[in-house]
N, C-alpha and C positions, 0 to 999 in steps of 0.2 A: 837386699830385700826391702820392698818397701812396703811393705803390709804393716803396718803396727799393730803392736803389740797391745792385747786387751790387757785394759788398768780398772776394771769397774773396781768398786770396795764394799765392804758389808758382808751378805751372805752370799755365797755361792748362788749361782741358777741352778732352780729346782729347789732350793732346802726349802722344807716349808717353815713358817714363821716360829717363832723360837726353838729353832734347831741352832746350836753353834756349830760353826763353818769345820770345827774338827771333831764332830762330834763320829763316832764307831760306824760303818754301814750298816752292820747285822748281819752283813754275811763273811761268814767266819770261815776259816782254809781251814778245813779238816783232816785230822791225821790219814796217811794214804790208806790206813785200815780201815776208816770210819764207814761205819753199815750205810751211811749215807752217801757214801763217795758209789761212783763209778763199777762198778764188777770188771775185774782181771780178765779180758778176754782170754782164753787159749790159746798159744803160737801156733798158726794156720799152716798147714800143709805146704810143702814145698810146690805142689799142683796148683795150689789156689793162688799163691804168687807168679807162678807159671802161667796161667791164665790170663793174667793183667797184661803180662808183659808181650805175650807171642802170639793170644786173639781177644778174646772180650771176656768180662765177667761183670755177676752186678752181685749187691749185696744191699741186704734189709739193714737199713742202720739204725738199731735200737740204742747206740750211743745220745742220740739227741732228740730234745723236745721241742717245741712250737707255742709259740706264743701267738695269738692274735688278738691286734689292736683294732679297735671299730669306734666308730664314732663322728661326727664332725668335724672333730677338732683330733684325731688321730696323729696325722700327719705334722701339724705341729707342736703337741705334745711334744711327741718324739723327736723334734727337731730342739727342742729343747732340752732333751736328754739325753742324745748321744751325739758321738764323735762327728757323724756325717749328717749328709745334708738329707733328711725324709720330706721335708718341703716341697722338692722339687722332685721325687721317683717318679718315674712314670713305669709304666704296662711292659714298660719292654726290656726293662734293666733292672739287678737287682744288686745292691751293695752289701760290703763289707760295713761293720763300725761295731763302737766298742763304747763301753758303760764305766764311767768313770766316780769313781769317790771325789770328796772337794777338795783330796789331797791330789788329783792325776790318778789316779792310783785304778789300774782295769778292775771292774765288780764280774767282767764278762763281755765275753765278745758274740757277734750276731750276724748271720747273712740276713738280711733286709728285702722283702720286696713284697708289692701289692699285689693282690688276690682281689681282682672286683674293686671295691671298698675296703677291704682289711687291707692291713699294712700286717707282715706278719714276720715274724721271727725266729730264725733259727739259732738254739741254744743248744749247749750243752746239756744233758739232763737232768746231771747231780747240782748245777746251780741255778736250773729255772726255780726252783717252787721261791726263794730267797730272792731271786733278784725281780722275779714277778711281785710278791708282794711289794718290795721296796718300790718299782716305780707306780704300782695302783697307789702308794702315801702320797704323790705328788702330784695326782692327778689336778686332787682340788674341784677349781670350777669349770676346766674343759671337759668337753664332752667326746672324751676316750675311757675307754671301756676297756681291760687286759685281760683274756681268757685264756686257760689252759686247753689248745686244742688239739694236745699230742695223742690221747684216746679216739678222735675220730678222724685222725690222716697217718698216711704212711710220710716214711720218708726211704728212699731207696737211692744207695750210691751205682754208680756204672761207670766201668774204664777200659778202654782199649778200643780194639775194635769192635764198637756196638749201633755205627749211625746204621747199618738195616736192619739190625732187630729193633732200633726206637724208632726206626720208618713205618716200621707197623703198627706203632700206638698214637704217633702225633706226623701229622700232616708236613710239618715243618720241624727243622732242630734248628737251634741257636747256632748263630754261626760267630761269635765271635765271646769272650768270657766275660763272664757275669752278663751274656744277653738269654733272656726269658721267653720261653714260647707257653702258651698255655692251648689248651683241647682236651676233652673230655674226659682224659684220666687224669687231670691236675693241670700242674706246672713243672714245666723242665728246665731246668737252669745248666749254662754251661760254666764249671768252674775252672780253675786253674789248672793245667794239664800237670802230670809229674813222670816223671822219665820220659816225656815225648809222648805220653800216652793220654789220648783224651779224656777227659773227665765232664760227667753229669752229676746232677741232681735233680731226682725226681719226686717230686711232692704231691700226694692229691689225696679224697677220699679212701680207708682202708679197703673200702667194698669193691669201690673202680679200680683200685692198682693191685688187689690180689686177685679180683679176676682176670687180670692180663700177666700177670708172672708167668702163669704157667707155660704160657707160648713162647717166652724166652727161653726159656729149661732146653727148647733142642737148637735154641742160636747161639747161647751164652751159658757159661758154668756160672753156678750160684757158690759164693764164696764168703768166706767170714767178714763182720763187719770190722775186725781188725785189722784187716786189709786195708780198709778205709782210712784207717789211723795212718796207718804207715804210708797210703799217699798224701794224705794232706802233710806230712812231716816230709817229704818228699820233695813235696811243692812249696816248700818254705811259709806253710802258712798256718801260723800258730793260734792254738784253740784254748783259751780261759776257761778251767777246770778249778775243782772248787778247791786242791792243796793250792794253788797257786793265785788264788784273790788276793786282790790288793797288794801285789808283788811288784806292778810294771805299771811303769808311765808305755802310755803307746808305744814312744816309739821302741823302746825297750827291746819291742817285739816284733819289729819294722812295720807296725801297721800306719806309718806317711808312707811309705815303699809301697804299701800294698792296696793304698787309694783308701783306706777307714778311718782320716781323719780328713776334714775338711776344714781348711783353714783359715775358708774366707764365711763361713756361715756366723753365727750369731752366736752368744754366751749356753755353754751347759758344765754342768757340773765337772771343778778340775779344770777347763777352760785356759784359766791363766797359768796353770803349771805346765799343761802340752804347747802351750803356747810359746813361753817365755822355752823352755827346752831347744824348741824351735828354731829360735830365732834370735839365741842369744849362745850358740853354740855349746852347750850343756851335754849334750849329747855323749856321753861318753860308753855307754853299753849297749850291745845290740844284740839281736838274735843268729847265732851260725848253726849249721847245721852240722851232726858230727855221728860217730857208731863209737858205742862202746861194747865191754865182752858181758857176758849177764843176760838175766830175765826177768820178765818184767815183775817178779817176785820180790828184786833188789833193787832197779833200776826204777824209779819213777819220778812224776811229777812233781814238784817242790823238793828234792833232792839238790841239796848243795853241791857246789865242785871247790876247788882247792887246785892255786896253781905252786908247783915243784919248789918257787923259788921263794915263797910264801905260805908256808904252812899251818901257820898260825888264824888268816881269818879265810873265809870264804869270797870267791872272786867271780861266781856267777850260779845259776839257777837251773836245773834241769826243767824247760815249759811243757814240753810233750813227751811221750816213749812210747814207740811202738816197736816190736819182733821184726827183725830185720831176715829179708830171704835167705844173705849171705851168713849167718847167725847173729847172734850178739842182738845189740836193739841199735834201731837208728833213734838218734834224738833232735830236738830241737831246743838249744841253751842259748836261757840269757847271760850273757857275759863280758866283765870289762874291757874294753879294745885291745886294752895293753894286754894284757895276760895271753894273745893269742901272736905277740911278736914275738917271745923266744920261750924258751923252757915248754914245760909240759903241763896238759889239766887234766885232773883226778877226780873221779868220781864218791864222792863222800869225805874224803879224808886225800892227806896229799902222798900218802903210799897206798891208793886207794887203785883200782883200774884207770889206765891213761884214756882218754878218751882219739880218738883220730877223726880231725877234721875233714869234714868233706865239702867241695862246692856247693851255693846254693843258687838254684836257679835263675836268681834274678843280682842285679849289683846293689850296693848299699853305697850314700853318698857317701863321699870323703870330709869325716871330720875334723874341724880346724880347731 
């Protein structure tokens, strides 16, 4: 590799002036109780899994909020503050990246893309209001601007077979992943597929996208937004929820695998720690995907595991859970390499539920 390795010294990029480089984010991982986390979806119908898989469904995802950024200086703001490159988005693609502390450490991850002028972002809900404040601290003297504009747009997920029911709302679909089409009911984004089956995102005005719902209802079955959960854990692709802040260095979570960190762009906060990780073979924990037996009452995020031959510390992280069709919950765990070459991993404790590893859709480099 011959990229070197960023050496700057001083304060991290982005702290503002007398901040120390380790000083707290503010945003704190909250007990999986906490009134402010997330709400327990209900385990969805065996129909509405059925759905995904043998024709099309869509579903309202009140899991997540929107951030939009405006301004002149928007675009490098943000380039300044997260993993990837905002610099250079254009109109027809939208990225993955991820919000780092000055220790590496994810604050939250974001699908990225432009609307017009706004640059805007897709969060998780229970850590926008925290991780919005925290980047409006650093704005300073550029001229970006971060509004909360989850109150006046929808977000809607869609999987399976759905391209002629969204033939009838947009002229055009994205034909390849993370490419962006836009038309009068918003923006469509195509994400990552999971079991073979295609996946959207559809984003736009409340007013524009609920008057068009209804004309799916006799194309497509309208299904729980926890479906949604359990494809993106599907599709190997992990989402920064507020038990699990400041838990993982990127790649922790294979987000270099998954194109959200960009490693030839310019300094942002953590910089040197994804970096040096990188490129100095450090790498030792990643993200597999796995089913354990449970509901999501026991099973959640920031949930330790425990391997057999090790019982004494904990050896990786529960990142996602969502209600599996087959029962039990699929999951998505950060976890140390080693602990997945022999013996067994347990969920909470190491006579806890075994976990069983499943493929994930994509390969992981081989670490040396």
């Amino acid at each position: 590799m011959n990229i070197p390795l960023a050496t700057g010294s001083g304060t991290p990029a982005g702290t503002p002036a007398g901040t120390p480089a380790g000083t707290s984010s503010g945003i704190t991982a909250a007990a999986p109780s906490s009134p402010a986390g997330l709400a327990t979806l209900p385990r969805p119908a065996s129909d509405e899994f059925d759905a995904v898989v043998q024709q099309g469904a869509y579903m309202p995802l009140t899991q997540f909020g929107v951030i939009d950024v405006t301004g002149d200086d928007a675009a490098s703001f943000l380039h300044g503050q997260l993993t990837n490159d905002t610099q250079h988005l254009d109109a027809a693609n939208a990225r993955l990246a991820g919000y780092c502390s000055a220790k590496g450490r994810l604050l939250a991850s974001f699908l990225t893309w432009r609307s017009g002028e706004t640059i805007r972002l897709l969060v998780s809900k229970d850590v926008q209001a925290a991780v919005q404040k925290r980047l409006s601290m650093f704005v300073l003297r550029a001229k970006a601007k971060l509004v909360d504009a989850s109150g006046e747009l929808a977000v809607v997920g869609l999987a399976g077979d759905v391209r002629r029911a969204l033939s009838s709302v947009f002229d055009a679909l994205p034909d390849g992943v993370h490419v962006k089409v836009d038309g009068a009911a918003g923006s469509l984004i195509r994400v990552p597929d999971a079991l073979g089956r295609l996946r959207y995102l559809w984003i736009g005005p409340k007013a524009a996208i609920e008057a068009r719902l209804p004309s799916l209802d006799g194309k497509l079955k309208r299904v729980s937004p926890a479906v949604w959960d359990w494809l993106d854990i599907r599709a190997g692709e992990p989402r920064i929820t507020q038990p699990v802040v400041e838990q993982f260095v990127p790649q922790m979570v294979n987000f270099d695998v998954l194109g959200a960190v960009n490693f030839r762009k310019g300094c942002y906060p953590g910089q040197e720690v994804v970096a040096r990780s990188q490129y100095r073979g450090t790498i030792k924990r990643r993200t597999s995907l796995a089913n354990v037996v449970g509901e999501l009452d026991t099973v959640k995020a920031g949930a330790e595991l425990f391997h057999s031959d090790d019982p004494g510390q904990p050896c990786g992280m529960v990142v996602n859970a969502a209600c599996a069709p087959e029962g039990g919950v699929d999951l998505l765990v950060e976890i140390k390499l080693a602990a997945l070459e022999n013996g067994s991993v347990h969920l909470g404790a190491a006579d806890g539920p075994a976990l069983r590893f499943l493929q994930l859709p994509y390969g992981l480099p081989t670490e040396v």
